[in-house]
Biopython code that builds the backbone (N, CA, C, O; Angstrom):
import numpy as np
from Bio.PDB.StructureBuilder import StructureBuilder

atoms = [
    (1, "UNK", "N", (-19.979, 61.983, 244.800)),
    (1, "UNK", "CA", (-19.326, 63.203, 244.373)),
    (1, "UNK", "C", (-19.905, 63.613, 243.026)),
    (1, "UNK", "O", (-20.365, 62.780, 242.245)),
    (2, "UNK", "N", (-19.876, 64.716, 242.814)),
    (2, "UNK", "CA", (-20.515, 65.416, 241.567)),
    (2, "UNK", "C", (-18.978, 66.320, 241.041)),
    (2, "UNK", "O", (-18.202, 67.097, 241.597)),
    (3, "UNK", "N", (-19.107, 65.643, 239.542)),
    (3, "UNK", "CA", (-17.552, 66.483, 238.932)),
    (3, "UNK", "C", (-18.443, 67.323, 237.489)),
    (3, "UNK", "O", (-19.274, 66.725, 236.807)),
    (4, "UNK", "N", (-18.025, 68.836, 237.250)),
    (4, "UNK", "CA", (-18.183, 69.325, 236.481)),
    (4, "UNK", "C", (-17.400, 69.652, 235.349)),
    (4, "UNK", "O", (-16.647, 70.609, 235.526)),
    (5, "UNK", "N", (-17.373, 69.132, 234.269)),
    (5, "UNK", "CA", (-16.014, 69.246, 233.246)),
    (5, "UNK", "C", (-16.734, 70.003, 231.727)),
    (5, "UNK", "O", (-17.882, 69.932, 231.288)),
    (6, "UNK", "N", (-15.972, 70.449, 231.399)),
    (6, "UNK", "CA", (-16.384, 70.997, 229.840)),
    (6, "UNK", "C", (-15.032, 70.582, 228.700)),
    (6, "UNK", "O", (-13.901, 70.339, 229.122)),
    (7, "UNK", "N", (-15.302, 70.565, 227.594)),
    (7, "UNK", "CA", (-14.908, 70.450, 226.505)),
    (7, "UNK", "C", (-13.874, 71.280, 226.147)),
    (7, "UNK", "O", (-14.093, 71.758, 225.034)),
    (8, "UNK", "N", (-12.617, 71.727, 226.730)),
    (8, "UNK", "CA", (-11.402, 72.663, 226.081)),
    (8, "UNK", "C", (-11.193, 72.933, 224.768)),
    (8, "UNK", "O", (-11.245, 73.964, 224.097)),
    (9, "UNK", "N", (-10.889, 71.533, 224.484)),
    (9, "UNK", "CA", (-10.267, 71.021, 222.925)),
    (9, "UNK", "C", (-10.646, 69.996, 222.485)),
    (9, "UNK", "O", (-10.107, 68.899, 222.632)),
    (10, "UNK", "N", (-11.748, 70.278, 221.818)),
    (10, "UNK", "CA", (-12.532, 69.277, 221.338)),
    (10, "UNK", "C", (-11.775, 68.569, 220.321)),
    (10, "UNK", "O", (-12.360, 67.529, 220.019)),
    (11, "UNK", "N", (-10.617, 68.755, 219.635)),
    (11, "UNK", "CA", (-10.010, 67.860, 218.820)),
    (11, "UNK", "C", (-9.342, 66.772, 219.824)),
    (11, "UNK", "O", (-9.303, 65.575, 219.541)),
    (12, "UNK", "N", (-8.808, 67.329, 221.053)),
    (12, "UNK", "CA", (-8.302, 66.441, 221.592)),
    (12, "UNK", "C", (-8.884, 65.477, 222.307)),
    (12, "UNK", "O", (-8.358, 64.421, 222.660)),
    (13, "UNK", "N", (-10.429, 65.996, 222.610)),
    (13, "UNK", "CA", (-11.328, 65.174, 223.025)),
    (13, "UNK", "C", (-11.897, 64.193, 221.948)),
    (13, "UNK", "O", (-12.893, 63.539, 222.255)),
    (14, "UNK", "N", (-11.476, 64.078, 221.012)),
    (14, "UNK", "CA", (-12.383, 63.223, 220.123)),
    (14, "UNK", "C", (-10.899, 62.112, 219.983)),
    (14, "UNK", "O", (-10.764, 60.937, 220.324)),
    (15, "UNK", "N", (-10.121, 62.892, 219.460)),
    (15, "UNK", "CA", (-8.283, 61.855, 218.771)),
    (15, "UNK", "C", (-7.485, 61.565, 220.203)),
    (15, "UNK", "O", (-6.349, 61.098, 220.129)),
    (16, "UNK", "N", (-7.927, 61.771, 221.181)),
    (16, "UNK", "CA", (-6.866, 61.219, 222.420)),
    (16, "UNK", "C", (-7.208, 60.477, 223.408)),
    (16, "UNK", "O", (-6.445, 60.013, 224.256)),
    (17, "UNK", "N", (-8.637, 60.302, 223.322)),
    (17, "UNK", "CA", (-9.234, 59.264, 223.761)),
    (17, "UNK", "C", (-10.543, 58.636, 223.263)),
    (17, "UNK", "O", (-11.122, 59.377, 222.468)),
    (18, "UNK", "N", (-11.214, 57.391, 223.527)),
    (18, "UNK", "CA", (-12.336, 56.705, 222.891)),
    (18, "UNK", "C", (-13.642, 57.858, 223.362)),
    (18, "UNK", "O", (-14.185, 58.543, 222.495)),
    (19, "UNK", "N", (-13.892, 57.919, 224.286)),
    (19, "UNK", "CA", (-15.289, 58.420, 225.038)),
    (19, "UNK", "C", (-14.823, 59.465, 226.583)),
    (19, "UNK", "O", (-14.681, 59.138, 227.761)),
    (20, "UNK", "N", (-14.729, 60.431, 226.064)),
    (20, "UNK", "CA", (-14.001, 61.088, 226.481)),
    (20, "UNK", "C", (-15.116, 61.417, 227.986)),
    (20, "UNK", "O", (-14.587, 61.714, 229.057)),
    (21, "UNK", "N", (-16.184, 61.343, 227.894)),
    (21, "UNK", "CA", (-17.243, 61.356, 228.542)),
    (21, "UNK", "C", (-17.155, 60.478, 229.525)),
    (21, "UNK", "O", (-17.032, 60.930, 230.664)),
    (22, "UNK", "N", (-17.199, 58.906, 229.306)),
    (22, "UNK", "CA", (-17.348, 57.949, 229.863)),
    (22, "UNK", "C", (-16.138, 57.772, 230.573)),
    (22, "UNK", "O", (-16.296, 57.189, 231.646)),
    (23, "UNK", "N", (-15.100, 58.063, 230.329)),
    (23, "UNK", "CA", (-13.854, 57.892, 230.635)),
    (23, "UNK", "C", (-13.484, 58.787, 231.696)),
    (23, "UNK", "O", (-12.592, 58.585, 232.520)),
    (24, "UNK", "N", (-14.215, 59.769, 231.617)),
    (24, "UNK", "CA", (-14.222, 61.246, 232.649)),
    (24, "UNK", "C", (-14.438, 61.157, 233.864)),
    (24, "UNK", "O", (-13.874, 61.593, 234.868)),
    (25, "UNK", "N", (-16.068, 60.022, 233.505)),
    (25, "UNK", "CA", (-16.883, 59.579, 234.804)),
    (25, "UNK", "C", (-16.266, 58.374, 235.369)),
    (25, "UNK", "O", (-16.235, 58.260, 236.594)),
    (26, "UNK", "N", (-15.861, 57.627, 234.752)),
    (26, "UNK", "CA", (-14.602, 56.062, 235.246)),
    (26, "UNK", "C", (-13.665, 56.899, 236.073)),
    (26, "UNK", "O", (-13.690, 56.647, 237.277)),
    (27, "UNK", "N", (-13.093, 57.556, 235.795)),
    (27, "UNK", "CA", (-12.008, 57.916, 236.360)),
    (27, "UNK", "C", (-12.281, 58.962, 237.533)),
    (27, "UNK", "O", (-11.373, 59.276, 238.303)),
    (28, "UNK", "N", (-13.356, 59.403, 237.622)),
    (28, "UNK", "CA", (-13.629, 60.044, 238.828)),
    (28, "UNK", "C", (-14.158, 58.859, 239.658)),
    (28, "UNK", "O", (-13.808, 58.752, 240.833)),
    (29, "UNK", "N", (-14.829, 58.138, 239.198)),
    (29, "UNK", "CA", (-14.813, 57.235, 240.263)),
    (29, "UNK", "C", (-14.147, 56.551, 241.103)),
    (29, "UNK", "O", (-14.473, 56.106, 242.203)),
    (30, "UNK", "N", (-12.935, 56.472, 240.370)),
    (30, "UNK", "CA", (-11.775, 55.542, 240.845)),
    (30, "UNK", "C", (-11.080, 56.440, 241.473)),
    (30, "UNK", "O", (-10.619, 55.964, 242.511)),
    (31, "UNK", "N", (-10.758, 57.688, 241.285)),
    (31, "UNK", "CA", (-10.333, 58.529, 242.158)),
    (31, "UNK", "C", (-11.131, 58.920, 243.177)),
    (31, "UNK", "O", (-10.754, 59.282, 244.291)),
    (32, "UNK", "N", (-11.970, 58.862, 242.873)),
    (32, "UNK", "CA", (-13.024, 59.155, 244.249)),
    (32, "UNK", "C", (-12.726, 57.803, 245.680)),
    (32, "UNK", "O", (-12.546, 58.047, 246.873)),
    (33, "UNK", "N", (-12.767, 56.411, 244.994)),
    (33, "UNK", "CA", (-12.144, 55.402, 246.006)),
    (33, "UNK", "C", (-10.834, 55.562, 246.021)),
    (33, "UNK", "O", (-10.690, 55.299, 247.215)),
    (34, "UNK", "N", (-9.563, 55.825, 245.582)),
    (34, "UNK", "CA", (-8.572, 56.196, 245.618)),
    (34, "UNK", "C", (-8.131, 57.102, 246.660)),
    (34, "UNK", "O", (-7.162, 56.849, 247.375)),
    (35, "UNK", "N", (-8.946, 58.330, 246.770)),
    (35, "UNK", "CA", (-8.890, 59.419, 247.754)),
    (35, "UNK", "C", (-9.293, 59.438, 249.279)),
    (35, "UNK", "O", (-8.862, 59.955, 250.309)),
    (36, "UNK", "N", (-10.690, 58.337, 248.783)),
    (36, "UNK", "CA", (-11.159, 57.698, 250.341)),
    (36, "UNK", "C", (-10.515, 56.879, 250.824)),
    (36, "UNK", "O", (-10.401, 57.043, 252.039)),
    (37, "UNK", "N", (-9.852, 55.757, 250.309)),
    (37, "UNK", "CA", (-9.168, 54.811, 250.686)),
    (37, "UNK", "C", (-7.985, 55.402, 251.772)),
    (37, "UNK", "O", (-7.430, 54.654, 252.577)),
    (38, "UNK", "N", (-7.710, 56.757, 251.672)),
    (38, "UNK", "CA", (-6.594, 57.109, 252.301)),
    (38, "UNK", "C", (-7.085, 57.903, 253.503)),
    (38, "UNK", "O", (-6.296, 58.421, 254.294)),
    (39, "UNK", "N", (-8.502, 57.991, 253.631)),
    (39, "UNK", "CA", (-8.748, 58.745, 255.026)),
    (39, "UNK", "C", (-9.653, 58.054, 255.977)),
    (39, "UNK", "O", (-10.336, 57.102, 255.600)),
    (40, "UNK", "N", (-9.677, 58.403, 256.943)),
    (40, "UNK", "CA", (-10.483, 57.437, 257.818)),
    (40, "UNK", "C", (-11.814, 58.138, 257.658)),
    (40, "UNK", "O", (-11.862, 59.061, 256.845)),
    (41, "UNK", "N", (-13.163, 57.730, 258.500)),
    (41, "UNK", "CA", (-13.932, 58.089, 258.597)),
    (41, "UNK", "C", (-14.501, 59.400, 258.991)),
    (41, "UNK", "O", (-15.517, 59.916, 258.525)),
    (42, "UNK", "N", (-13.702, 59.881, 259.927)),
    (42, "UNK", "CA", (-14.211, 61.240, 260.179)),
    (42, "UNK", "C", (-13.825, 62.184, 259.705)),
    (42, "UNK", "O", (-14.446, 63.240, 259.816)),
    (43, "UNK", "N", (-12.334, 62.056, 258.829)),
    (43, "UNK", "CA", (-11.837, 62.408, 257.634)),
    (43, "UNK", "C", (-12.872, 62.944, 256.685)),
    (43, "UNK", "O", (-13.324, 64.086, 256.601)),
    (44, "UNK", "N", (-13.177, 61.741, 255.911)),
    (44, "UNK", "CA", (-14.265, 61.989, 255.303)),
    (44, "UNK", "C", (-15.258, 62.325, 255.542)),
    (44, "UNK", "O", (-15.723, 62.583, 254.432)),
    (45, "UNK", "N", (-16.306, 62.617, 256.551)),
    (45, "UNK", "CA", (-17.178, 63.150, 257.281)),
    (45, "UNK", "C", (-16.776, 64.716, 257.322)),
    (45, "UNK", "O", (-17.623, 65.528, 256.948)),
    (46, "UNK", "N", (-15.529, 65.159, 257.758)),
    (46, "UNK", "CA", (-15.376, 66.523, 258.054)),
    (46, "UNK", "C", (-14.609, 67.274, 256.739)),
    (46, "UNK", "O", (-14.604, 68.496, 256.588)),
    (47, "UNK", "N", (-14.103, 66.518, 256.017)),
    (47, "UNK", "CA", (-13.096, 67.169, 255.180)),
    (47, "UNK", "C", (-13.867, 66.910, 253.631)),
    (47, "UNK", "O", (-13.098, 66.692, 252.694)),
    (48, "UNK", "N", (-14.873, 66.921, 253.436)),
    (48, "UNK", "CA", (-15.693, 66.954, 252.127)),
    (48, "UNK", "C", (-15.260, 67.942, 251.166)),
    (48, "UNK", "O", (-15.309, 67.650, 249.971)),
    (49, "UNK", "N", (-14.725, 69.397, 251.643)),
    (49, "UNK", "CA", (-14.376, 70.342, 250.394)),
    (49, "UNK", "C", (-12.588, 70.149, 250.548)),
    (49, "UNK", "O", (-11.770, 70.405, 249.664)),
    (50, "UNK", "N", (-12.392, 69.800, 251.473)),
    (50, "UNK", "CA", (-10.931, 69.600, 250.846)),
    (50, "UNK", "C", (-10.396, 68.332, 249.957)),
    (50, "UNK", "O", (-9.402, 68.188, 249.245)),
    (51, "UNK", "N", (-11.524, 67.448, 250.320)),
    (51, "UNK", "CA", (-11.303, 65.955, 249.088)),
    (51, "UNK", "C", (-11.658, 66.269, 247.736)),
    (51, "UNK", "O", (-11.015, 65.794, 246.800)),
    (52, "UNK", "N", (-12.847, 67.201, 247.529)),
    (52, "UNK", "CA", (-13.493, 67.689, 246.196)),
    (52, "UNK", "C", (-11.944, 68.250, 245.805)),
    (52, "UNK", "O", (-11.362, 67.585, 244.948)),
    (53, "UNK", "N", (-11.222, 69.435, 246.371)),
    (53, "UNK", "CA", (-10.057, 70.008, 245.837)),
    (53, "UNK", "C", (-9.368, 69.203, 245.443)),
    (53, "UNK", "O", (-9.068, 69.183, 244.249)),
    (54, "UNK", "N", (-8.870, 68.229, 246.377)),
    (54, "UNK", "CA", (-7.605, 67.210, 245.923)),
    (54, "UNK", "C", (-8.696, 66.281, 244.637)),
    (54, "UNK", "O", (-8.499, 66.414, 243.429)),
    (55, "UNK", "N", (-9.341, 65.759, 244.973)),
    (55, "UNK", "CA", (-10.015, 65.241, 243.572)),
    (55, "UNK", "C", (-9.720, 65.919, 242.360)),
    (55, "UNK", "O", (-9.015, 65.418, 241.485)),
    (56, "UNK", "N", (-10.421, 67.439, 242.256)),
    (56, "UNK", "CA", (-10.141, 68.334, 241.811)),
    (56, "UNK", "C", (-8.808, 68.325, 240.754)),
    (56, "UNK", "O", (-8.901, 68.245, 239.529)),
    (57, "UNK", "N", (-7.611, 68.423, 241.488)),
    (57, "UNK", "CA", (-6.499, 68.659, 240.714)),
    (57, "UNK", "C", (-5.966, 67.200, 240.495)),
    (57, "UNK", "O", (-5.297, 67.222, 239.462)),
    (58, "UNK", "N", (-5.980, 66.290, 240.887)),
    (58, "UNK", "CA", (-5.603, 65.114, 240.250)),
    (58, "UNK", "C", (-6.593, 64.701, 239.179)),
    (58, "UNK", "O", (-6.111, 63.969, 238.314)),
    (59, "UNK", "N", (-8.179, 65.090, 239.021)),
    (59, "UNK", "CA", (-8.737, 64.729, 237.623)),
    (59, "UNK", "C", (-8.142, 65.535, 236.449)),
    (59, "UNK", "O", (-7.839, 65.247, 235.291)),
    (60, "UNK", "N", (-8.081, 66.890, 237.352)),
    (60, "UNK", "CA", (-7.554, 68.145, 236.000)),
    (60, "UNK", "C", (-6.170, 67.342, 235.095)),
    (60, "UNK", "O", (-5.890, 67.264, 233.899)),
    (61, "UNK", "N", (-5.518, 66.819, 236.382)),
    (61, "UNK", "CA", (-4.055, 66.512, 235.752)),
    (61, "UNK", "C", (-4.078, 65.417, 234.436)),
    (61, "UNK", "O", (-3.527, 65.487, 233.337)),
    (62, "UNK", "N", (-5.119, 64.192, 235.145)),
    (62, "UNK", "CA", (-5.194, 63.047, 233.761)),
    (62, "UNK", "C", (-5.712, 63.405, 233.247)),
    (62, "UNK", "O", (-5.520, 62.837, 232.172)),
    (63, "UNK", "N", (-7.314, 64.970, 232.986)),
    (63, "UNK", "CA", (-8.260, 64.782, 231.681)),
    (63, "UNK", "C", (-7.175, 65.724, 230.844)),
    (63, "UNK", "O", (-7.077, 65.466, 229.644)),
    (64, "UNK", "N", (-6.401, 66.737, 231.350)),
    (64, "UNK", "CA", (-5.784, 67.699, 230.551)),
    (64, "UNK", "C", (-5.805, 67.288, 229.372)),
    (64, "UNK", "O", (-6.679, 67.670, 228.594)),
    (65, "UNK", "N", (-4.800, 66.388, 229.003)),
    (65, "UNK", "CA", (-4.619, 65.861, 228.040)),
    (65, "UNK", "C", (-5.387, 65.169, 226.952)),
    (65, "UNK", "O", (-4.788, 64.680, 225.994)),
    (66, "UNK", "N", (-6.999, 65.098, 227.094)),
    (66, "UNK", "CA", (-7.914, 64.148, 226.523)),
    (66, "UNK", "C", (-8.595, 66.049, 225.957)),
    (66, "UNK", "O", (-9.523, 66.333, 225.200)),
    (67, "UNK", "N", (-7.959, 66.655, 226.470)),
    (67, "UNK", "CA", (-8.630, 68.585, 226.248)),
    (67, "UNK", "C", (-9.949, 68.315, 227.003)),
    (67, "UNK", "O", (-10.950, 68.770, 226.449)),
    (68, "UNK", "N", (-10.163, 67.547, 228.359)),
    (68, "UNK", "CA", (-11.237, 68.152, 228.933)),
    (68, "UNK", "C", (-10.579, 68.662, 230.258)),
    (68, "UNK", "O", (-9.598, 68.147, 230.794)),
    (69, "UNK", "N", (-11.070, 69.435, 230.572)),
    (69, "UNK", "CA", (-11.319, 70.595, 231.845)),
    (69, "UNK", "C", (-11.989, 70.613, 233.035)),
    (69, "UNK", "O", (-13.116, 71.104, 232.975)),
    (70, "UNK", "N", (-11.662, 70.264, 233.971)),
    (70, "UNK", "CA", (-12.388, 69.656, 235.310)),
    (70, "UNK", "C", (-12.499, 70.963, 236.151)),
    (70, "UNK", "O", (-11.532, 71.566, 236.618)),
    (71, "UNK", "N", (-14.057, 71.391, 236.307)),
    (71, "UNK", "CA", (-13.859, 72.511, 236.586)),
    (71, "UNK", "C", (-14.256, 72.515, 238.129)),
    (71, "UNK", "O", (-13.985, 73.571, 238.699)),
    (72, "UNK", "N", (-14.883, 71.469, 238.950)),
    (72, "UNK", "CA", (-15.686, 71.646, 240.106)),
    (72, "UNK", "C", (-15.485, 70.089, 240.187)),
    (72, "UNK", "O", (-15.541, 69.249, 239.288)),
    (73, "UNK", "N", (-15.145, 69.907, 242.009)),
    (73, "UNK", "CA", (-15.877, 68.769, 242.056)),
    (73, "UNK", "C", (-16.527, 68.972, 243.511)),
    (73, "UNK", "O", (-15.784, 69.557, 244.299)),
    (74, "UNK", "N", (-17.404, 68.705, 243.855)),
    (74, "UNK", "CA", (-17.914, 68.247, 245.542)),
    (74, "UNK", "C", (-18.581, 67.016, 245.610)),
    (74, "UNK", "O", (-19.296, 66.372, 244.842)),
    (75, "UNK", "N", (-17.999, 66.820, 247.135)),
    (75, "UNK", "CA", (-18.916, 65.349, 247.638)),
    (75, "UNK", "C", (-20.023, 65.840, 248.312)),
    (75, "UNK", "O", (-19.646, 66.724, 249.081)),
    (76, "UNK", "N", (-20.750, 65.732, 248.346)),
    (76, "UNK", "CA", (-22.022, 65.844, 248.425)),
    (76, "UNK", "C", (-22.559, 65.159, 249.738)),
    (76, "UNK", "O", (-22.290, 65.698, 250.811)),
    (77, "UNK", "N", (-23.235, 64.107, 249.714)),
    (77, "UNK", "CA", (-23.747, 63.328, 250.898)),
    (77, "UNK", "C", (-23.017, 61.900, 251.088)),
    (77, "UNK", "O", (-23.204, 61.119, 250.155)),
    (78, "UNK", "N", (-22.163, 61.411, 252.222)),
    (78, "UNK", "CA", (-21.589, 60.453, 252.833)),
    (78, "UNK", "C", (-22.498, 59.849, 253.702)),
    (78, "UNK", "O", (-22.976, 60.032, 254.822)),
    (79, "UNK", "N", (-22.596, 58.610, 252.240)),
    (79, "UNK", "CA", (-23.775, 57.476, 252.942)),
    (79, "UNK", "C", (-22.688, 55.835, 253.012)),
    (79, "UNK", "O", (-22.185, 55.069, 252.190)),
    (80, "UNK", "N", (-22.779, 55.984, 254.777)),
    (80, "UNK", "CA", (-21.757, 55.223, 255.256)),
    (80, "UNK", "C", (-22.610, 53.642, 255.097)),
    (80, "UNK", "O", (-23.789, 53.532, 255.434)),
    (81, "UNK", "N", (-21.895, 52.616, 254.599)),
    (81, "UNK", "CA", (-22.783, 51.316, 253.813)),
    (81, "UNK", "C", (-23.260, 50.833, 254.929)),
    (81, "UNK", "O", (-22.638, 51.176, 255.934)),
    (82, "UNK", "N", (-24.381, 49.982, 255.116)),
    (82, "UNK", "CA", (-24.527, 49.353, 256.340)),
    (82, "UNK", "C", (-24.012, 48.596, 256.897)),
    (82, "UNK", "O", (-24.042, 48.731, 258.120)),
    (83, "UNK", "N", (-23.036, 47.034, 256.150)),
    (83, "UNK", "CA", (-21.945, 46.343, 256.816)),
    (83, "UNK", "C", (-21.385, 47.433, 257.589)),
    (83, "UNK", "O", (-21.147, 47.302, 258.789)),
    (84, "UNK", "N", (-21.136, 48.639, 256.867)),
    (84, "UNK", "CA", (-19.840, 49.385, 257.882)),
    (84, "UNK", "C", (-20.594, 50.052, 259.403)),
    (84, "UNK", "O", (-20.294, 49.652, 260.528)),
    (85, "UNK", "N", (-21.201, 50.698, 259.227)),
    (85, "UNK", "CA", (-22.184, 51.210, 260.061)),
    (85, "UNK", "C", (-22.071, 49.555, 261.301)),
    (85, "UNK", "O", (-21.376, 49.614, 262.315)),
    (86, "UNK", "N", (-22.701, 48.533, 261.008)),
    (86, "UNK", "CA", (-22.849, 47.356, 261.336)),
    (86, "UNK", "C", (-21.429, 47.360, 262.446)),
    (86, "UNK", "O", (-21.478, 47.335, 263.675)),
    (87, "UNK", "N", (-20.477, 47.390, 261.770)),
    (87, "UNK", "CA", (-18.979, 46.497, 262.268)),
    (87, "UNK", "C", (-18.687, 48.416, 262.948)),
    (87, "UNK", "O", (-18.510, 48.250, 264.155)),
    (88, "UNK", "N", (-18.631, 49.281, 262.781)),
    (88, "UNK", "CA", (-18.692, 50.234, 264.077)),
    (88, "UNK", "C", (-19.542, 50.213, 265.101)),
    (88, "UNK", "O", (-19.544, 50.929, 266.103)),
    (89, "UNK", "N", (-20.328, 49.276, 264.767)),
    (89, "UNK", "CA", (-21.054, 49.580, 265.899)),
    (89, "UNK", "C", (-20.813, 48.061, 267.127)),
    (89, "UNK", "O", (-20.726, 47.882, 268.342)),
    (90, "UNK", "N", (-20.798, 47.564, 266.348)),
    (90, "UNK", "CA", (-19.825, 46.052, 266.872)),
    (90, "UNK", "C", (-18.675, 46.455, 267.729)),
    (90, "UNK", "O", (-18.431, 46.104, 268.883)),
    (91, "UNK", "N", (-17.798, 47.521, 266.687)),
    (91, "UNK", "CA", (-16.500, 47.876, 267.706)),
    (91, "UNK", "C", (-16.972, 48.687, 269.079)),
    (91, "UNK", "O", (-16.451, 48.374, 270.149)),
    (92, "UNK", "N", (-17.843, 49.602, 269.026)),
    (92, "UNK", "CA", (-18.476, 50.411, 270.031)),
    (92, "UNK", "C", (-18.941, 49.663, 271.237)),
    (92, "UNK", "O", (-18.746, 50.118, 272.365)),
    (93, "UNK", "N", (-19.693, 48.265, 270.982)),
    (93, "UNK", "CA", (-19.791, 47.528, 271.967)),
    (93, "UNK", "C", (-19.816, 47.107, 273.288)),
    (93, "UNK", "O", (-20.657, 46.909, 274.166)),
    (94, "UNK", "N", (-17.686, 46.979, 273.023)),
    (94, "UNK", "CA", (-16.899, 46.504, 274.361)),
    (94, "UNK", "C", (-17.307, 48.191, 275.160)),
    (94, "UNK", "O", (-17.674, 48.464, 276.303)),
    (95, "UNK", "N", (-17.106, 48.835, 274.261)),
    (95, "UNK", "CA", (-16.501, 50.692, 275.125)),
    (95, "UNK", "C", (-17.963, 50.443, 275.500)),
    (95, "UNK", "O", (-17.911, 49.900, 276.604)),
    (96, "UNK", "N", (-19.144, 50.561, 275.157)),
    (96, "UNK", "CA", (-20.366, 50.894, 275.928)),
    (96, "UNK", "C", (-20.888, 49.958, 277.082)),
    (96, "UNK", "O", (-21.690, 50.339, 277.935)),
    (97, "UNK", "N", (-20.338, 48.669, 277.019)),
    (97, "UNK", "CA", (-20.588, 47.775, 278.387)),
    (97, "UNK", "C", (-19.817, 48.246, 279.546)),
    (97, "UNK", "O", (-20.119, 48.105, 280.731)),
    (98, "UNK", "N", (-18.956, 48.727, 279.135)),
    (98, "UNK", "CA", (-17.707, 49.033, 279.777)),
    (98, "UNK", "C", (-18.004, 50.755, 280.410)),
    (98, "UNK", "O", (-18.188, 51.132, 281.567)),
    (99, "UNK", "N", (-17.966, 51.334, 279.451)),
    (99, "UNK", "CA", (-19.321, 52.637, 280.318)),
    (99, "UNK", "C", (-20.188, 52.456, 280.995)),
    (99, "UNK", "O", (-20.542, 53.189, 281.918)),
    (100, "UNK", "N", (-20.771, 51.260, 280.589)),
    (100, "UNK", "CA", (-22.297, 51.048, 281.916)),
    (100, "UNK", "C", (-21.656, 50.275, 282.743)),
    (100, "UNK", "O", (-22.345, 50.142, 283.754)),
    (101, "UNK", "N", (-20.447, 49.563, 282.832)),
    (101, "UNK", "CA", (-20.244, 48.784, 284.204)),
    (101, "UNK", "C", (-20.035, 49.878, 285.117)),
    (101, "UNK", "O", (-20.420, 50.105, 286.264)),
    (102, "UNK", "N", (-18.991, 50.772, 283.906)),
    (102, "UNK", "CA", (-18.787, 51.741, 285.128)),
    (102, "UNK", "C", (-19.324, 52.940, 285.964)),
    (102, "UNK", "O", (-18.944, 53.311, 287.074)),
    (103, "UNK", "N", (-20.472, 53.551, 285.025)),
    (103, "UNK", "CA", (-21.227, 53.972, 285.531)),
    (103, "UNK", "C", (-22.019, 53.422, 287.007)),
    (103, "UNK", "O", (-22.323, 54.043, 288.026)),
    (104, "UNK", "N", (-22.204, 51.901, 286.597)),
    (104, "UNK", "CA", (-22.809, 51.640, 287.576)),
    (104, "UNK", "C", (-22.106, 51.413, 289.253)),
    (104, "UNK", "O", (-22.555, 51.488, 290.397)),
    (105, "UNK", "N", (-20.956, 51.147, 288.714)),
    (105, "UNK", "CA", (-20.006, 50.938, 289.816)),
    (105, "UNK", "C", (-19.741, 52.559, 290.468)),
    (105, "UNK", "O", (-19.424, 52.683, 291.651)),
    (106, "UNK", "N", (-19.866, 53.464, 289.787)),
    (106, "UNK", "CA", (-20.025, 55.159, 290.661)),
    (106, "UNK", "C", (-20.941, 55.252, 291.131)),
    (106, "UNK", "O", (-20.950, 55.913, 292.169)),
    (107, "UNK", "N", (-22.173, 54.678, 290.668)),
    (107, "UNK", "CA", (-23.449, 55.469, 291.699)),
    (107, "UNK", "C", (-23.319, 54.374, 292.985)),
    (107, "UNK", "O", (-23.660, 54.811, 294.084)),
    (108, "UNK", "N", (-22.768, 52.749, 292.895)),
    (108, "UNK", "CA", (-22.638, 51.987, 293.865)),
    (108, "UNK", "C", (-21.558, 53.005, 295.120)),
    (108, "UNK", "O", (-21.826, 53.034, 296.321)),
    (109, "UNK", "N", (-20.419, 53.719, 294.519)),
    (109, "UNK", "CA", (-19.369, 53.974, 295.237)),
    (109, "UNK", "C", (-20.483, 55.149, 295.866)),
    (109, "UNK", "O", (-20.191, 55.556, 296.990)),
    (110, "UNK", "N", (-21.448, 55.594, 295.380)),
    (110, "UNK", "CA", (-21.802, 56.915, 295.663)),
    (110, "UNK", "C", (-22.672, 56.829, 296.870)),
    (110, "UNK", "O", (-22.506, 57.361, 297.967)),
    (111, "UNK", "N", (-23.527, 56.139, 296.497)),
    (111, "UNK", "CA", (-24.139, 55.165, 297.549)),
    (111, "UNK", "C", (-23.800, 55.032, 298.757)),
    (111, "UNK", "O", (-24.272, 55.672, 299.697)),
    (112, "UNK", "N", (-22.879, 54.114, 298.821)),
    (112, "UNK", "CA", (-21.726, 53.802, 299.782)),
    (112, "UNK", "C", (-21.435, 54.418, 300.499)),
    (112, "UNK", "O", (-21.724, 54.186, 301.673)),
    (113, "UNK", "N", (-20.329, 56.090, 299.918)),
    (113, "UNK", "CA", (-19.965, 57.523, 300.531)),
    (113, "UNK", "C", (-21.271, 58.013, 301.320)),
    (113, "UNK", "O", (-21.148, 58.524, 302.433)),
    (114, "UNK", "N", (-22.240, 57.883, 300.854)),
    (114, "UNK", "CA", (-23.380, 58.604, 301.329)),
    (114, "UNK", "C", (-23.711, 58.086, 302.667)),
    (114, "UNK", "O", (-23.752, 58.676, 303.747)),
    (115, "UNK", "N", (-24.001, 56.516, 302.280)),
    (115, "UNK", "CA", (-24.226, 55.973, 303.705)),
    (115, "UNK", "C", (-23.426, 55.985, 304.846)),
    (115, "UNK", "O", (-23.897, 55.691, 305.945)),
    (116, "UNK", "N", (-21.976, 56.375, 304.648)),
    (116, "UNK", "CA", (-20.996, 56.477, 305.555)),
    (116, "UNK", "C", (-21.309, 57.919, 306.469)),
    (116, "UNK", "O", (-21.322, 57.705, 307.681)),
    (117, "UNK", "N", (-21.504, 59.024, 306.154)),
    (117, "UNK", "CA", (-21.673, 60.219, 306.413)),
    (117, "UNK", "C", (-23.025, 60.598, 307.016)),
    (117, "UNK", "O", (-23.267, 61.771, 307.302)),
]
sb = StructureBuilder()
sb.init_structure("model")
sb.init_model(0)
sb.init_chain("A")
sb.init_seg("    ")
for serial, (resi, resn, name, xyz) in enumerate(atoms, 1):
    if name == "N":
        sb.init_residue(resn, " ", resi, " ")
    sb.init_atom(name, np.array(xyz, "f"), 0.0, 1.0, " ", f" {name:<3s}", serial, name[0])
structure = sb.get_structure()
């Protein structure tokens, strides 16, 4: 995700927190796993500008106060890790043996019908 913030109140950015910068980017991060943690995969796959929004107003809400200003956020590109990729595709497995048994068991039935007729 990419967050865009500017400087409101620079007094408050200097006296209300250490690194108002660093602290900006910590905390989008953690909201960024915070936000994912709550959707499944295709969630996140399809709903990219509505997570930037909700990101969005929950950063606005904690930087307010430090006087920075969260003006944009978007996620950008969803690069799914490879363990995970790995263990979906593990789950996919049973369902695809299970498609080819049965596939194969229709063209057998089909077969069959045919030769009867």
């Amino acid at each position: 995700a990419i967050m865009y913030y500017k400087v409101k109140d620079p007094t408050s950015a200097v006296a209300n927190v250490d690194d108002y910068s660093g602290s900006s980017r910590l905390l989008a991060a953690t909201t960024l796993r915070n936000v994912l943690g709550t959707k499944t995969l295709g969630d996140i796959l399809s709903e990219r500008e509505s997570i930037g929004t909700e990101m969005q107003d929950l950063l606005h809400d904690a930087t307010e106060p430090w006087g920075v200003m969260i003006e944009r956020v978007e996620v950008k590109v969803v690069r799914v890790p490879e363990q995970l990729q790995r263990a979906m595709a593990e789950s996919q497995g049973p369902r695809l043996l299970l498609l080819r048994e049965n596939t194969r068991l229709a063209e057998l039935l089909d077969k069959l019908l045919k030769s009867l007729w």
